[in-house]
N, CA and C of each residue as an Amber inpcrd file, in Angstrom:
protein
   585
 -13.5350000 -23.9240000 -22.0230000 -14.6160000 -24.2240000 -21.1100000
 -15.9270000 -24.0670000 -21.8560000 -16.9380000 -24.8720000 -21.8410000
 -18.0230000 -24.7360000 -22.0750000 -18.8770000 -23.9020000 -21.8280000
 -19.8790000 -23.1640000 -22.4580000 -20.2050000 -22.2790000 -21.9490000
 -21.4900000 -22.3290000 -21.3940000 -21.8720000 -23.6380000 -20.5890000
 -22.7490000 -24.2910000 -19.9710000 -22.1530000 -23.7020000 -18.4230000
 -21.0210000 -24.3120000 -18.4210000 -20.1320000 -24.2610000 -17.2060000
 -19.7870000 -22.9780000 -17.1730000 -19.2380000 -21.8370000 -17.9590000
 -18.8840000 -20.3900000 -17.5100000 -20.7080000 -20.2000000 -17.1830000
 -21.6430000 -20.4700000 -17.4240000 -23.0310000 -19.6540000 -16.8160000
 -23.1450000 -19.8840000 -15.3760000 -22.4900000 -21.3100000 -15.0390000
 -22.6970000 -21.4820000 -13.6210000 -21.9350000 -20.7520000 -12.7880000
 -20.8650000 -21.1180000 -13.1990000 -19.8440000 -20.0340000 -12.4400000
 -19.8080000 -18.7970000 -12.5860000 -20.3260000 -17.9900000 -12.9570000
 -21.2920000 -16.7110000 -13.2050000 -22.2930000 -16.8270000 -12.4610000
 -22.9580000 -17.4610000 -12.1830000 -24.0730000 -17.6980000 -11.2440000
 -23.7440000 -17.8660000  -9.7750000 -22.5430000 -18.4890000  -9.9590000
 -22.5330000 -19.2210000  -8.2890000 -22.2120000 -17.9780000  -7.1040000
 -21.7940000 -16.9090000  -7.7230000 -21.7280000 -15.5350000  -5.9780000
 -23.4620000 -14.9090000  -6.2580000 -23.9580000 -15.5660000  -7.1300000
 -25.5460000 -14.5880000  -7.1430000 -26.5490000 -15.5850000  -6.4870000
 -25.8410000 -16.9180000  -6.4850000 -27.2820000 -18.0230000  -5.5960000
 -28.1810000 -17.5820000  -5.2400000 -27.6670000 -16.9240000  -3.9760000
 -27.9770000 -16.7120000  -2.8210000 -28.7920000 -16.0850000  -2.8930000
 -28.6120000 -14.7710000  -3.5330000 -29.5580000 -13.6130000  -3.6010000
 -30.4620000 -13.8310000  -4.8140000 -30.2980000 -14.5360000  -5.6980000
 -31.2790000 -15.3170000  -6.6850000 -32.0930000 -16.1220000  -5.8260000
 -32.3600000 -16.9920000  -5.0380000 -32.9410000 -17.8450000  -4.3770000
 -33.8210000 -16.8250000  -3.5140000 -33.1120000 -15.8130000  -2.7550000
 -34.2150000 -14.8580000  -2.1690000 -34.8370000 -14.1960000  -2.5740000
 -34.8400000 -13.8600000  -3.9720000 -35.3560000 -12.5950000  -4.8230000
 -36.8240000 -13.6380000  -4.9240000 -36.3650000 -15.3590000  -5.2560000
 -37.5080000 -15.9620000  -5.8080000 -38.8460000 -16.0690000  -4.9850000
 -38.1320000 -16.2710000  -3.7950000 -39.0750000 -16.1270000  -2.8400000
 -40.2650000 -15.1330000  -2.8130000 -39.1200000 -13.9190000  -2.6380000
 -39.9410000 -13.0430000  -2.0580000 -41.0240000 -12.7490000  -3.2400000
 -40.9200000 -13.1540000  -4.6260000 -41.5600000 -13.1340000  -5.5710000
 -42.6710000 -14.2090000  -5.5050000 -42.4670000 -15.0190000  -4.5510000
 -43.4640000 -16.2920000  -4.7500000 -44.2840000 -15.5310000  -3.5860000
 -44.2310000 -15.0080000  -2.5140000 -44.5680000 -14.4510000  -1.9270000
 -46.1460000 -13.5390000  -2.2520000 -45.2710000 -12.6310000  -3.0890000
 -46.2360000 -11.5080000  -3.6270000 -47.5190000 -12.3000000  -4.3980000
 -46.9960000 -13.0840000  -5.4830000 -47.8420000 -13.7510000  -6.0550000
 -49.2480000 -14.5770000  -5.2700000 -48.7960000 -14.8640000  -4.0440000
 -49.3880000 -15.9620000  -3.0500000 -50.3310000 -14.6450000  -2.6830000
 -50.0660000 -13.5340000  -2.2670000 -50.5250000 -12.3620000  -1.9570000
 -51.4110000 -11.8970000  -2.8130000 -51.0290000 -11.4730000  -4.0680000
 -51.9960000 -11.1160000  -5.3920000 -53.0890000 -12.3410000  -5.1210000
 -52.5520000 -13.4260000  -5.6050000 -54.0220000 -14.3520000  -5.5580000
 -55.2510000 -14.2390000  -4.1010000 -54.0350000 -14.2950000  -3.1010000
 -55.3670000 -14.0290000  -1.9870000 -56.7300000 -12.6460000  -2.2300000
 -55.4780000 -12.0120000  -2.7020000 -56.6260000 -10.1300000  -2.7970000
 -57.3670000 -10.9820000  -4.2430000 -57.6060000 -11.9700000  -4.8770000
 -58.7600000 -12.0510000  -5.9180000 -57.8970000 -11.2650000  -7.1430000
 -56.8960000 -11.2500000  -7.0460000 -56.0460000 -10.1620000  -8.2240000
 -55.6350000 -11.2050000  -9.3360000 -55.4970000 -12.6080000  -9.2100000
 -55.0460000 -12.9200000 -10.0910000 -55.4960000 -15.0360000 -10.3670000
 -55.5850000 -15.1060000 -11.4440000 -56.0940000 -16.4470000 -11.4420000
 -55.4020000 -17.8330000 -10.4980000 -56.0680000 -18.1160000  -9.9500000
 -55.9980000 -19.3680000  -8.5500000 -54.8630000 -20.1360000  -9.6460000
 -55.0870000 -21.1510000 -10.5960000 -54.2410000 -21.8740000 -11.4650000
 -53.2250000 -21.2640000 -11.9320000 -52.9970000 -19.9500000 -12.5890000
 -51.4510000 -19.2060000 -12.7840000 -51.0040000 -19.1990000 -11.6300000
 -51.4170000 -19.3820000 -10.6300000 -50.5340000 -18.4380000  -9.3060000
 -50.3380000 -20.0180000  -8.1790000 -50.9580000 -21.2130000  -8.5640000
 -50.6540000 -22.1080000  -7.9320000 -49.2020000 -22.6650000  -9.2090000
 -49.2270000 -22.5320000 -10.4970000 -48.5200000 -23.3360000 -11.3660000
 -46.6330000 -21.7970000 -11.0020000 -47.2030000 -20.5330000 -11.0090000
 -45.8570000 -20.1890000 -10.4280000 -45.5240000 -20.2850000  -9.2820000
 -46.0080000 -20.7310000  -8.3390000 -45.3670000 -21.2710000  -7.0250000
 -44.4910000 -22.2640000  -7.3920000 -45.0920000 -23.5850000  -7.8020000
 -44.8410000 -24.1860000  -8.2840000 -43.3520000 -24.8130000  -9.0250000
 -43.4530000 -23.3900000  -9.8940000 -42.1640000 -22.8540000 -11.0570000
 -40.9620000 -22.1850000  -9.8940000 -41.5780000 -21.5900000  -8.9440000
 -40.8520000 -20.9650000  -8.2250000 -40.0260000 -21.5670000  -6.9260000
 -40.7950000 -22.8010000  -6.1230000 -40.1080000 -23.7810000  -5.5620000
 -39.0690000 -24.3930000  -6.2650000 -39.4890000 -24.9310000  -7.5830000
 -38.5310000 -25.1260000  -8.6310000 -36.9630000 -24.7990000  -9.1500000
 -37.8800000 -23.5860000  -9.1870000 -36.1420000 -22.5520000  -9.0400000
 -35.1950000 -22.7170000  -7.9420000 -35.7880000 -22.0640000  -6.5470000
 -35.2400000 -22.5570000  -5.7390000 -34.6970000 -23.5460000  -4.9640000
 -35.1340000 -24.9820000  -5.1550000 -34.5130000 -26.0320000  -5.5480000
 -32.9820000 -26.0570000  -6.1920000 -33.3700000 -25.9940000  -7.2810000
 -31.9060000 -26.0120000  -8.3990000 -30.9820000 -24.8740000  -7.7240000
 -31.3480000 -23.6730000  -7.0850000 -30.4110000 -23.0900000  -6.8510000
 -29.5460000 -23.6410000  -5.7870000 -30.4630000 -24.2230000  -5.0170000
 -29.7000000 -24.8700000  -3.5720000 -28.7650000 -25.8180000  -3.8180000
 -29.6480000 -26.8890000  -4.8430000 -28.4910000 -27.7930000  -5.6150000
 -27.4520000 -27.6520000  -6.5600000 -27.3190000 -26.5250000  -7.3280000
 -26.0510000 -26.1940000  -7.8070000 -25.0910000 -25.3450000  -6.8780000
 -25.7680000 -24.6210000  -6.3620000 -24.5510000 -24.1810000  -5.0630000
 -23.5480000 -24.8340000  -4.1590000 -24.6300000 -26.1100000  -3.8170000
 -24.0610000 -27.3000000  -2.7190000 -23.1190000 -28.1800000  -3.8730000
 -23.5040000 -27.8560000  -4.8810000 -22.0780000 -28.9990000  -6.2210000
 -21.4240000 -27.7430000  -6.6400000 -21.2040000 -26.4370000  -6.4510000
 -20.1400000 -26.3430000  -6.8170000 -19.0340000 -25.5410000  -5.5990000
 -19.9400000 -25.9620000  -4.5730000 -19.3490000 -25.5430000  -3.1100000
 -18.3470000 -26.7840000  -3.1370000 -18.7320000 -27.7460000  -3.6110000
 -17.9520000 -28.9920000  -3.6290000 -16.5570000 -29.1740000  -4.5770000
 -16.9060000 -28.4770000  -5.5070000 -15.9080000 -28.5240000  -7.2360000
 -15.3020000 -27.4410000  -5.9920000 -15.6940000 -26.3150000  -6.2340000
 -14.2700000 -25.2130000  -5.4200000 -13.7770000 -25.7270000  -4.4690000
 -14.3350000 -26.3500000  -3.4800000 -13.2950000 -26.3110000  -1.9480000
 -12.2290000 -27.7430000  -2.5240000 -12.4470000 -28.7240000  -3.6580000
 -11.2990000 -28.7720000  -3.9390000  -9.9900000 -28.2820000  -5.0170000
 -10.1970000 -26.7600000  -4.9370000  -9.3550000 -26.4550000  -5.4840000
  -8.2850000 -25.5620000  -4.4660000  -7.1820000 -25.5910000  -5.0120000
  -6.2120000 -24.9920000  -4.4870000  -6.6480000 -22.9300000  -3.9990000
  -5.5960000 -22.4370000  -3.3990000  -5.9290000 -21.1750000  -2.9020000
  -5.5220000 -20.1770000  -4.7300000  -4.8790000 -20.6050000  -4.6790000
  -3.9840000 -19.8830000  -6.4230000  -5.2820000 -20.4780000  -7.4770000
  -5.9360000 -21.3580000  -7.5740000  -6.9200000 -21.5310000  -8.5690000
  -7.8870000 -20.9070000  -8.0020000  -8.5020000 -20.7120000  -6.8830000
  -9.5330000 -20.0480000  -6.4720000  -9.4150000 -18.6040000  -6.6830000
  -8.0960000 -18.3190000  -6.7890000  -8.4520000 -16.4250000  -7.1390000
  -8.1640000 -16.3580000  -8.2340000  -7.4180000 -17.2540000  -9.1110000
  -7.1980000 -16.8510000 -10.5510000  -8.9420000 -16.8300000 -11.0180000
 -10.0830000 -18.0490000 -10.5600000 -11.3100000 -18.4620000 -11.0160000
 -11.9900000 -17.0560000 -10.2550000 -11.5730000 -16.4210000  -8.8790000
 -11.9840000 -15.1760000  -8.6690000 -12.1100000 -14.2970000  -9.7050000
 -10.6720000 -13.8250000  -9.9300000 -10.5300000 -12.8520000 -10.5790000
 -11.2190000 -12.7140000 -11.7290000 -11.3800000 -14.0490000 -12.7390000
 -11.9580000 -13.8350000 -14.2910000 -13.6040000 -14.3220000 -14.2600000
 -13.7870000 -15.0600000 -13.0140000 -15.2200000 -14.7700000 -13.3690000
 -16.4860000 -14.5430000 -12.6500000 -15.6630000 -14.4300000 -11.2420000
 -16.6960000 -13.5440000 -10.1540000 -16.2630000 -11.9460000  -9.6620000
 -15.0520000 -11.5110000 -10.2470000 -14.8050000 -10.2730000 -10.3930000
 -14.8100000  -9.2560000  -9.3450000 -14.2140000  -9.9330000  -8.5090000
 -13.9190000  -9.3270000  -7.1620000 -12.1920000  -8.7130000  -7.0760000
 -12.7290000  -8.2500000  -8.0410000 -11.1620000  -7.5010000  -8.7550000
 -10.2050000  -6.7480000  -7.4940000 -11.2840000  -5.8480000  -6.5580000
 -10.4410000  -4.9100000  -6.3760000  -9.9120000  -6.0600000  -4.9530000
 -10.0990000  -7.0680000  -4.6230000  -9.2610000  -7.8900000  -3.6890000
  -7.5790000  -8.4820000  -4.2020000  -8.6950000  -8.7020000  -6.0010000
  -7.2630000  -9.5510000  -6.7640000  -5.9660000  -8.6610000  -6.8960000
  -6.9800000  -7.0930000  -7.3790000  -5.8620000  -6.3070000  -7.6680000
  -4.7090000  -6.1130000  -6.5270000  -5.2090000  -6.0950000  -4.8630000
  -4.4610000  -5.7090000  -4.1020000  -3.5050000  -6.6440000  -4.1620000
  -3.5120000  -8.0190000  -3.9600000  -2.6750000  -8.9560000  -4.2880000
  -2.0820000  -9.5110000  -5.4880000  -1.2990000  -9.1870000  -6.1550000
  -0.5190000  -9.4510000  -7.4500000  -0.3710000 -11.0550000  -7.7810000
  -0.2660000 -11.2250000  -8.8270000   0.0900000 -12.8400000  -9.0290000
   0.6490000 -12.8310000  -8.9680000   1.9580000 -12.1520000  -9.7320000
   3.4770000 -12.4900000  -9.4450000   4.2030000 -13.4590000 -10.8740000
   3.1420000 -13.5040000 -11.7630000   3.7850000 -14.2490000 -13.1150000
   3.5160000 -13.4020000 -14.1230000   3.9420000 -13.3200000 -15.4620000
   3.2790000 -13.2110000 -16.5250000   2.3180000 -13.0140000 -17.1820000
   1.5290000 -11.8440000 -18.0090000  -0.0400000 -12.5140000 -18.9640000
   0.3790000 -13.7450000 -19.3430000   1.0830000 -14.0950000 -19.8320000
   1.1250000 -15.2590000 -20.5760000   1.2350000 -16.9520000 -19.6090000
   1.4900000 -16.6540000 -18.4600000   1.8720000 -17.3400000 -17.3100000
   0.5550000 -17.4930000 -17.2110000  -0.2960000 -16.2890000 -16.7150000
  -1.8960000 -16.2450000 -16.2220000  -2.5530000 -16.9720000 -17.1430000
  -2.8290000 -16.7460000 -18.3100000  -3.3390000 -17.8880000 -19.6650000
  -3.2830000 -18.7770000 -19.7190000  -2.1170000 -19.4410000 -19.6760000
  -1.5690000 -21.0340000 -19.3880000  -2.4810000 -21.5890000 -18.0710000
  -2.3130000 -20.4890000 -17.2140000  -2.8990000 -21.2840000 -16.2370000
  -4.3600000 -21.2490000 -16.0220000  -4.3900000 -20.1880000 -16.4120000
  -6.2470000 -20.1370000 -16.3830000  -6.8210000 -21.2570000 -17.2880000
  -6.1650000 -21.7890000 -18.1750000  -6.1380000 -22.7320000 -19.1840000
  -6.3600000 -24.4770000 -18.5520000  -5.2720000 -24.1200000 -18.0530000
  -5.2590000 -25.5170000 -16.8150000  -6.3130000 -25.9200000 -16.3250000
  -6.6550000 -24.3070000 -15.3190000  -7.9810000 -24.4850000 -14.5830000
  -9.0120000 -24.7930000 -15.0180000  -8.9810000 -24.2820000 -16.0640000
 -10.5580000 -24.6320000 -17.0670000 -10.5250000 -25.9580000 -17.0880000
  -9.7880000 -26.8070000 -17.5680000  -9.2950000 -28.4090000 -18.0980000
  -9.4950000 -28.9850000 -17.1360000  -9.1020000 -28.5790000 -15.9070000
  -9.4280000 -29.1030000 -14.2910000 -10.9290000 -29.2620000 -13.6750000
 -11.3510000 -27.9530000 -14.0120000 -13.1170000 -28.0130000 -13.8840000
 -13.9530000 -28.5400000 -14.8230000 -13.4140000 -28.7110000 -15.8900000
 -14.4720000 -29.5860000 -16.7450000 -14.1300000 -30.8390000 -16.2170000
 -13.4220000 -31.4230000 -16.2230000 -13.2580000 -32.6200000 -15.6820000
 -13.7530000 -32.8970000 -14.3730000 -14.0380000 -31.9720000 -13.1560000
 -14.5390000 -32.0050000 -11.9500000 -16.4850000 -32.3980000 -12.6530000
 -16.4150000 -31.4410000 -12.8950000 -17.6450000 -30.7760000 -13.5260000
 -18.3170000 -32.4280000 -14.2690000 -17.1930000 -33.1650000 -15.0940000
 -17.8820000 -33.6480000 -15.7040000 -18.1540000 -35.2820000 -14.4280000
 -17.0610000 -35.3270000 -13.7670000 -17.2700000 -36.5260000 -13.0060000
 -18.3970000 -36.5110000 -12.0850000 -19.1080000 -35.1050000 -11.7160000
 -20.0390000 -35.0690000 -10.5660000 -21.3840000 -35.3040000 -11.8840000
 -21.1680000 -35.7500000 -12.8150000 -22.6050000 -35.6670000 -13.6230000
 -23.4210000 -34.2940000 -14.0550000 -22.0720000 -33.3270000 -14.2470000
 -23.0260000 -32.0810000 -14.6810000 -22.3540000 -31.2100000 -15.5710000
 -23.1070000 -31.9470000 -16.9340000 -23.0490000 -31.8390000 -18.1860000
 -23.8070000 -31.7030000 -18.6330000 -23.9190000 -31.1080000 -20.1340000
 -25.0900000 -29.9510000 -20.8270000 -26.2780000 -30.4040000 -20.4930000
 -26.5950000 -31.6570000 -20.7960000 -27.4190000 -32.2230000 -20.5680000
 -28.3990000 -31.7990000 -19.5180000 -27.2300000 -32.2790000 -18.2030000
 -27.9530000 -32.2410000 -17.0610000 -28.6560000 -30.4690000 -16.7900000
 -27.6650000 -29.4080000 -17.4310000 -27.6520000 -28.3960000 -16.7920000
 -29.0910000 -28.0470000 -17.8560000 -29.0560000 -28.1020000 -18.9340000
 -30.0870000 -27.4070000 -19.3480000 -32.1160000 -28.5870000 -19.1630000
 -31.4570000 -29.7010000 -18.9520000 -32.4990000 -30.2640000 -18.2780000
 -33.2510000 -29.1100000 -16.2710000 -32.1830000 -29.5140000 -16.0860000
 -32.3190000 -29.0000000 -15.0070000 -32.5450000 -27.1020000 -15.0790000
 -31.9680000 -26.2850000 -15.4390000 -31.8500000 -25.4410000 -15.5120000
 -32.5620000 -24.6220000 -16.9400000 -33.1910000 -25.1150000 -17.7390000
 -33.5990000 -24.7960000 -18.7090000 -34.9940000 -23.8310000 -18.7430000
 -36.0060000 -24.1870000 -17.6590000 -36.9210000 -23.7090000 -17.4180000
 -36.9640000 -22.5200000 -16.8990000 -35.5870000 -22.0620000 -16.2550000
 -35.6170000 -20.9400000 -15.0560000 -34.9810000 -19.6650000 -16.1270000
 -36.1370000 -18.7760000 -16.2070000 -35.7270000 -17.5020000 -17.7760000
 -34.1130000 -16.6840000 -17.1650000 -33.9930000 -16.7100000 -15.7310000
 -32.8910000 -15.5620000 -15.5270000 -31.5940000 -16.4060000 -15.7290000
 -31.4190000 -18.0390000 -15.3480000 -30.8120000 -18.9180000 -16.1960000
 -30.2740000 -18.3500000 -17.7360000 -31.1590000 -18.6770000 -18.2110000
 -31.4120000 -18.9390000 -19.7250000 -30.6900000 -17.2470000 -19.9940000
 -31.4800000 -16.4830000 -19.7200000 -30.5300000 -15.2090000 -19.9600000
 -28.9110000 -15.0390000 -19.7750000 -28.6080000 -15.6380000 -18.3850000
 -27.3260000 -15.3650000 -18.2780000 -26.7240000 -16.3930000 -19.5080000
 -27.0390000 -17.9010000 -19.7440000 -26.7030000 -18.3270000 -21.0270000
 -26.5220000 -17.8810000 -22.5960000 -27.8700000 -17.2810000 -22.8730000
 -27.6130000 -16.6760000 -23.7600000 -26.4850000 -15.2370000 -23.6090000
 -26.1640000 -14.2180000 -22.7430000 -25.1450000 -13.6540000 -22.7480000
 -23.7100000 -14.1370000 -22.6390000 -23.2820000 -15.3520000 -22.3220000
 -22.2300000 -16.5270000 -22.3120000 -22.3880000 -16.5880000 -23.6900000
 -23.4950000 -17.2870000 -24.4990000 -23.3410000 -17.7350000 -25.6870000
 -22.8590000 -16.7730000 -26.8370000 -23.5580000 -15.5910000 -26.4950000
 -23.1940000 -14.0680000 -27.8550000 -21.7940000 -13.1680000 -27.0740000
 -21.2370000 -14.3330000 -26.2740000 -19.9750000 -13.4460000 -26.0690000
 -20.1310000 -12.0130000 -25.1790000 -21.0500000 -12.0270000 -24.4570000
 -21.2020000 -10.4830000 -23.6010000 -20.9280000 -10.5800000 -22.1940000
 -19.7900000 -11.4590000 -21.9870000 -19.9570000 -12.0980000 -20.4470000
 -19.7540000 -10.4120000 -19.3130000 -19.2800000  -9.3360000 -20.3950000
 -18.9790000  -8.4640000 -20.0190000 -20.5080000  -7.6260000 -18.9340000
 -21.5510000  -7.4340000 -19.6770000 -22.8030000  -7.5790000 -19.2270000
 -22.7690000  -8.5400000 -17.3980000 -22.2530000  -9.2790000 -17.5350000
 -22.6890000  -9.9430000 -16.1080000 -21.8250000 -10.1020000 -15.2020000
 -20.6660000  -9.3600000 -15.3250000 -19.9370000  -9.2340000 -14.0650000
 -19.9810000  -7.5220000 -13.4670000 -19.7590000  -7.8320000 -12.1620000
 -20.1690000  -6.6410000 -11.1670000 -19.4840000  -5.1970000 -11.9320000
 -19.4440000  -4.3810000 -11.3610000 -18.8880000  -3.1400000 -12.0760000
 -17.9990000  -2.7960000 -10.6870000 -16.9860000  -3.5020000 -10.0360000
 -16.1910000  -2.7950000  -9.5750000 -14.9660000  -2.9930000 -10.4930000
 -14.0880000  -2.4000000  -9.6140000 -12.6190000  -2.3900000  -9.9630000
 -12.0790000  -3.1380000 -10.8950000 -11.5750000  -2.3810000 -12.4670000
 -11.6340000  -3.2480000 -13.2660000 -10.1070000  -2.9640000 -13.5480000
  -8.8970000  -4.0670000 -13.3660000  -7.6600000  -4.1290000 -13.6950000
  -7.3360000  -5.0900000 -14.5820000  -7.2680000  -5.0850000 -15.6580000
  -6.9580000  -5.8840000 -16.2340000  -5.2000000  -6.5450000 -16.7730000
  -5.3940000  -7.5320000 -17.1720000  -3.9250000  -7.5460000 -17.6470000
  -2.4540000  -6.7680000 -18.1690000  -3.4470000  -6.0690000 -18.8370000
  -2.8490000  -4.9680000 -19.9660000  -1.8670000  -3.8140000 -18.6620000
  -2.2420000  -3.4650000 -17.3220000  -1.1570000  -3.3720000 -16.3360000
  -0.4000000  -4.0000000 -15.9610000   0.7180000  -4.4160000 -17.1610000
   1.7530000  -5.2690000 -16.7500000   2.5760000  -4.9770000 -15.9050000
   2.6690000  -3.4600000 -14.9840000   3.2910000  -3.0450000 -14.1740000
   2.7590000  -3.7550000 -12.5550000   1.6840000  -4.3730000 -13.1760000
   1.0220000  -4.7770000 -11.3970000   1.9090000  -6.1250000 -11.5290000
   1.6720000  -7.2310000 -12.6300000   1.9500000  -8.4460000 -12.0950000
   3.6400000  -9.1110000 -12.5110000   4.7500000  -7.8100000 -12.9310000
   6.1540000  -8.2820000 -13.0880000   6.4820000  -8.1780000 -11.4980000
   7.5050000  -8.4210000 -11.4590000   8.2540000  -8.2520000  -9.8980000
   8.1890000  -6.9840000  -9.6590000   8.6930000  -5.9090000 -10.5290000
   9.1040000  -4.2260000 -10.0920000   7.6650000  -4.0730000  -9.3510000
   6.6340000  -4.5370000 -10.2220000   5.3310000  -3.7300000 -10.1660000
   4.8500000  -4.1810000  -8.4790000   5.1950000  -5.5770000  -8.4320000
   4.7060000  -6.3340000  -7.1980000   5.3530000  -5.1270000  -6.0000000
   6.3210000  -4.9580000  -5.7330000   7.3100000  -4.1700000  -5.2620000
   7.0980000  -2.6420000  -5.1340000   6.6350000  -1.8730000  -5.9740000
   5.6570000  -0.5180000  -5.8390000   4.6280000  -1.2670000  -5.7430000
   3.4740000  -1.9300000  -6.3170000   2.7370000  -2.0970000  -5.8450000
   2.4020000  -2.5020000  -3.6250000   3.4470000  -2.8000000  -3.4930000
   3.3560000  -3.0950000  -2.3610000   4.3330000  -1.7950000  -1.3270000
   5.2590000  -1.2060000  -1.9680000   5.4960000   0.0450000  -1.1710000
   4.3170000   1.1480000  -1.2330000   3.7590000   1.4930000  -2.4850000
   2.4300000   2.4630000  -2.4130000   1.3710000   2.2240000  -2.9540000
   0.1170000   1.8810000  -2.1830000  -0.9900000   1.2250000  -2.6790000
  -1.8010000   2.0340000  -3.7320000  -2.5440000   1.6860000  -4.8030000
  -2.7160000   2.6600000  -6.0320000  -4.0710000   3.8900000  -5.6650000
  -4.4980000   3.5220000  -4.7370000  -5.3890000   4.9470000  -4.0320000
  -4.4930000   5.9890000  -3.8740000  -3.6330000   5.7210000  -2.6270000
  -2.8380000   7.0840000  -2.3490000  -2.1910000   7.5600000  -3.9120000
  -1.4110000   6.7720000  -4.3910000  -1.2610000   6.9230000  -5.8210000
  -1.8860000   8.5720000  -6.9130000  -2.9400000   7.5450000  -6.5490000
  -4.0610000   8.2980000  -7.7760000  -5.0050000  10.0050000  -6.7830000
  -4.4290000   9.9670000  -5.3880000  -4.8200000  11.2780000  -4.8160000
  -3.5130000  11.8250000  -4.4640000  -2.3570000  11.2040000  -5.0280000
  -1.4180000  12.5360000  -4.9570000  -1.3110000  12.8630000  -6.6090000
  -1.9010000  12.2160000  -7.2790000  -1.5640000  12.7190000  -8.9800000
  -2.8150000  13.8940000  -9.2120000  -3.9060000  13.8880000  -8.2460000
  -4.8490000  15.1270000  -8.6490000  -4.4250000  16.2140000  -7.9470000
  -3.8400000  16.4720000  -6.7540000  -3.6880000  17.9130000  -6.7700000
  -2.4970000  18.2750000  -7.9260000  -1.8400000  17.4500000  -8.2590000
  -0.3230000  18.1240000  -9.2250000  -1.4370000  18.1490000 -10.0770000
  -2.6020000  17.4880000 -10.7360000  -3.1100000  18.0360000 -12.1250000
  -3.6550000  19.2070000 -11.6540000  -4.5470000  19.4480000 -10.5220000
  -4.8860000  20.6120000 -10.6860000  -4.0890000  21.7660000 -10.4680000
  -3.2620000  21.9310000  -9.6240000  -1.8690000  22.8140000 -10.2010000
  -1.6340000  23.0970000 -11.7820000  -1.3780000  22.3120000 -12.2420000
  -0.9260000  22.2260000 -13.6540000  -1.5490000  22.8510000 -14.4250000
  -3.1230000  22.8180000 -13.8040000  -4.6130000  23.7710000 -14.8920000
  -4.1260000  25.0590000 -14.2190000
């Protein structure tokens, strides 16, 4: 996948609250200039910048509200899981295949969305035309580009592959007779016994 396309989809659960942050920032600014605080021309040219933003956010949301709802329920949480990171939902529900199963297919998916991606007309081009001007953009890009995608996903619940006990059958199977909370509060009183 391009890493034009992993910035968006990194972007797309923050729209929302990106689009309001801009506001309320265009806001203040509109405010500063009234109190005489700040030059009439900077503060008409970031409005400006700032309608701007919000624009593009509305319009990449509404195209990729479009790319997801046609994807299947199994591509939508595999694309959950790796890059809007709403882990601790994925974790409760197991895939039920392989790492190597998950790869292949996350693989797929990628091949699937570029191709969505590329038929709706939104390609590098378009994205950094469009999107080039807006700095919190450009940041999340450059962390896509130096490999830190780690930096921009949420900090919950982080399960990764490497618990191959969650996604074989056995694991599906305890995982689903004892959920890993109760789990992990009957293993602290035996440690503290143990001290």
């Amino acid at each position: 996948m391009k890493d034009y396309q992993k910035t968006m989809l990194f972007l797309y659960p923050r729209l929302k609250r990106f689009a309001e942050d801009i506001g309320q920032y265009a806001r203040a600014k509109a405010i500063a200039s009234s109190l005489g605080r700040e030059d009439t021309e900077a503060t008409v040219q970031a409005l400006i910048d700032c309608a701007h933003a919000q624009r593009c956010c509305g319009q990449l949301k509404a195209l990729l509200d479009g790319v997801l709802g046609e994807l299947t329920e199994e591509e939508r949480l595999l694309l959950e899981y790796k890059y809007f990171r709403r882990r601790t939902k994925a974790c409760g529900v197991p895939f039920g295949f392989s790492p190597r199963t998950y790869y292949r297919r996350q693989l797929r998916l990628e091949r699937r969305l570029n191709a969505k991606f590329l038929q709706r007309g939104m390609d590098e081009g378009w994205f950094l035309r469009t999107f080039g001007g807006i700095p919190a953009v450009r940041q999340v890009l450059g962390h896509v580009r130096e490999r830190r995608e780690r930096a921009l996903v949420d900090k919950r619940l982080r399960c990764g592959l490497e618990c191959r006990a969650r996604f074989s059958r056995a694991g599906m199977r305890a995982a689903k007779a004892e959920p890993p909370a109760r789990a992990e509060k009957a293993e602290l009183p035996a440690r503290a016994a143990q001290k």
